[in-house]
C-alpha positions, 0 to 999 in steps of 0.5 A: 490796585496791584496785581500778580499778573504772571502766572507762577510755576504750579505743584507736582499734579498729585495725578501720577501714573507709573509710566515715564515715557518721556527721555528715558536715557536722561538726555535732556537735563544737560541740552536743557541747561545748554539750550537755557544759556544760550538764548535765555528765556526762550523755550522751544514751544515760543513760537509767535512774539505777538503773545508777548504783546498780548500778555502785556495788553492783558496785564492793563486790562487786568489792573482793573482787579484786586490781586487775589480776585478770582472767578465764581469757579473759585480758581481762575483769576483775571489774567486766566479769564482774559486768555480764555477770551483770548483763545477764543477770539482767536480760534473762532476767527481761525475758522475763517482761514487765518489759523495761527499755528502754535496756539497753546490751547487751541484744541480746547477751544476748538473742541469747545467751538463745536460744542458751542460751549465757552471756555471754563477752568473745566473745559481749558487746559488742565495746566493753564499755568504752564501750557497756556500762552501766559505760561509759554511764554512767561519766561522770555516776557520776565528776562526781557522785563516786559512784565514785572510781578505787579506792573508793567516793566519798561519795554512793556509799558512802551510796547503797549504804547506802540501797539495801541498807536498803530492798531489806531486805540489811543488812550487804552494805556492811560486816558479816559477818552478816545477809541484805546479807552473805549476799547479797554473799558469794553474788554475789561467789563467783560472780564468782570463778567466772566469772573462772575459767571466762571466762563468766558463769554459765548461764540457770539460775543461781537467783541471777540473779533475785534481783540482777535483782529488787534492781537492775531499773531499773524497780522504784527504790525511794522511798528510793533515788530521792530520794536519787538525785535529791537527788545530781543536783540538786546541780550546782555546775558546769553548769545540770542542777539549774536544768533539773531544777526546771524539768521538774519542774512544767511543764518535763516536760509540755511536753517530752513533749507537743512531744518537741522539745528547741528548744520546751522550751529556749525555754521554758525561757529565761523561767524561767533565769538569766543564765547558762543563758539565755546559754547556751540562746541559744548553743544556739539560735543554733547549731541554727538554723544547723545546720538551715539547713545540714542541709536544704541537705545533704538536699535536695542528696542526694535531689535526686542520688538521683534521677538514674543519672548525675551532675546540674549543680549549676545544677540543685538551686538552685532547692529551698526549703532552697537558697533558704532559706539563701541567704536565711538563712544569713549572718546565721544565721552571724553571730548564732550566731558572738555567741552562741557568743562568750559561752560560749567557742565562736566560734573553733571555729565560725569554723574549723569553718565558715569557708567560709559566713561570707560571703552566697553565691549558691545554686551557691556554696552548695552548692559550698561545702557539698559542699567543707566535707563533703570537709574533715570526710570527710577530717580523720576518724580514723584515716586520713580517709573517702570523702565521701557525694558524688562530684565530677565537677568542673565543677559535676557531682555524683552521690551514692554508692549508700550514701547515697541517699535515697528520700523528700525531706526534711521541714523541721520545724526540730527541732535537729539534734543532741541536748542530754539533755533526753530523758535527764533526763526518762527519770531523773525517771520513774524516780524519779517526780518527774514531774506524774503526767500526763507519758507 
């Protein structure tokens, strides 16, 4: 039997609401794309390599099942079954004190636990395709070929085979005796079971502690951590290996110590090669504009929250992040617009951000400003949605209730978006290629 283990990117949710409240100033497409090249793969909620493993254990146990079976609700497959026991195991051996932090799901299984119910398409998540840990981490798990659409890819199929050998299960990948047999039989039945009744199993299961001791994030083993990261060091694509060497000696201390990705990029500029240090300055540029526009935008929605009607834009001219763009802005454009350039990205920022490529004035910026987050409110899926700030016209605007803000910003000049570096620290204490004294 074949089956089409990896989950697929789901439809638009028909459920829309009006509200965007997600990047309202459109920053993130750009540091999407950068973030994307630069460790392909990754993505910012990845937080744990031992999911790479589960997924590829839960790809043997699921060959027991035609490719288009699914459970007696009608939707879930055996793959989703199989996280569900999973998460479960999981969840339930946290409440012994081994929490595994960054468990997609876990607040459904949690809420699930207290109401001594098992897992179901109703009681999981909503999107398990994309929120669950196969959909997290089903990206990285396809560029580093551990899974292939119907079978195991290479590394995975050795993975498994390192996995299986220090967690003492021999014969779970291809025999039909020893404790590796025993235990795929044991786990694959119960997913059978679960496909029939459309829920996983009950707290009780016995069985969920065991599959929660061999996989449990937390508890890698040495074998199966270096050959993980022998896996993520091998980058023909973008710069994670390069990255990777650098955090292992002073890369990670310092990244910890600072917690600012733009302090470790810089760092990193003096250990990188040409090309990464092309593409670090790209980032650089890109964020240091990015900032200068994100303060504008807080300072504007704190400046509106304190009024009960609508306030002049004449009035909020005057505020430091307003007169710090006025003076920056410009050539923050200009630079980012050449670095950009070396990785194939200006003409997006161009379109994307067309109305500050001139020197404005403050009342123009923030005119402009507000304008270009009515145009990305717009343009968002499926139907467009409401901006953040009303426009009363003649140079008056009032901030909508969801949107205010009690405190005034702070401006500490961190990136505004996010590049992985956190997520591949997360992997190397995992796997324990971290100096010791990294927290």
């Amino acid at each position: 039997m074949t089956l089409s283990f990896l989950p697929q990117l789901s439809g638009y949710d028909p459920v829309a609401t009006s509200e965007g409240s997600i990047d309202p100033l459109g920053l993130y497409l750009i540091s999407e794309r950068l973030a994307t090249t630069l460790v392909p793969g990754l993505r910012e909620r990845m937080s744990h390599p031992r999911f790479l493993t589960a997924m590829a254990v839960g790809h043997v146990l699921c060959q027991e099942f035609d490719e288009q079976q699914v459970a007696a609700d009608g939707q879930s497959p055996p793959w989703m079954v199989y996280e569900w026991l999973l998460v479960q195991a999981l969840t339930k051996l946290n409440k012994g004190g081994a929490e595994v932090v960054g468990l997609p799901g876990s607040l459904k299984a949690r809420r699930a636990l207290e109401l001594k119910q098992p897992l179901s398409a109703t009681s999981y998540l909503k999107n398990p395709g994309t929120f669950g840990f196969h959909g997290v981490y089903r990206t990285l798990a396809t560029e580093i070929q551990l899974l292939g659409r119907h079978q195991l890819g290479e590394c995975g199929h050795k993975l498994v085979q390192v996995w299986e050998k220090e967690q003492n299960l021999q014969g779970f990948l291809s025999s039909s005796s020893g404790p590796g047999a025993a235990f795929r039989t044991k786990y694959t039945t119960s997913i059978r079971r679960c496909l029939q009744s459309g829920t996983s199993e009950n707290w009780g299961w016995e069985g969920l502690r065991e599959l929660a001791e061999c996989l449990h994030p937390n508890t890698i083993g040495r074998e199966e951590a270096t050959f993980v990261y022998g896996i993520l060091s091998q980058d023909e694509k973008g710069y994670r290996s390069e990255i990777l060497q650098f955090m292992a000696g002073d890369g990670a201390a310092i990244l910890a110590m600072h917690r600012s990705e733009r302090y470790f990029h810089e760092h990193l500029l003096a250990y990188a090669s040409t090309p990464l240090a092309g593409h670090l300055e790209a980032i650089l540029a890109y964020e240091h504009f990015a900032r200068l526009l994100q303060n504008v935008w807080e300072e504007v929605l704190y400046l509106l929250s304190q009024t009960k009607t609508k306030l002049a834009v004449t009035e909020m001219t005057s505020c430091r992040a307003v007169q710090d763009a006025v003076a920056l802005l410009h050539t923050a454009w200009v630079n980012a617009t050449k670095k950009l350039a070396a990785v194939k990205l200006h003409l997006a920022f161009e379109n994307q951000f067309a109305f500050f490529s001139h020197p404005l004035s403050g009342e123009e910026l923030i005119e402009k400003l507000i304008a270009h987050h009515q145009v990305i409110q717009k343009a968002k899926p499926p139907f467009g949605k409401r901006p953040w700030i009303e426009d009363w016209s003649k140079g008056y605007y009032s901030v909508r209730p969801a949107y205010t803000r009690k405190d005034p910003p702070s401006f500490s000049g961190a990136y505004v978006n996010a590049y992985r570096s956190f997520s591949l620290l997360s992997f190397l204490k995992d796997l324990d290629h971290v100096p010791s004294p990294v927290a």
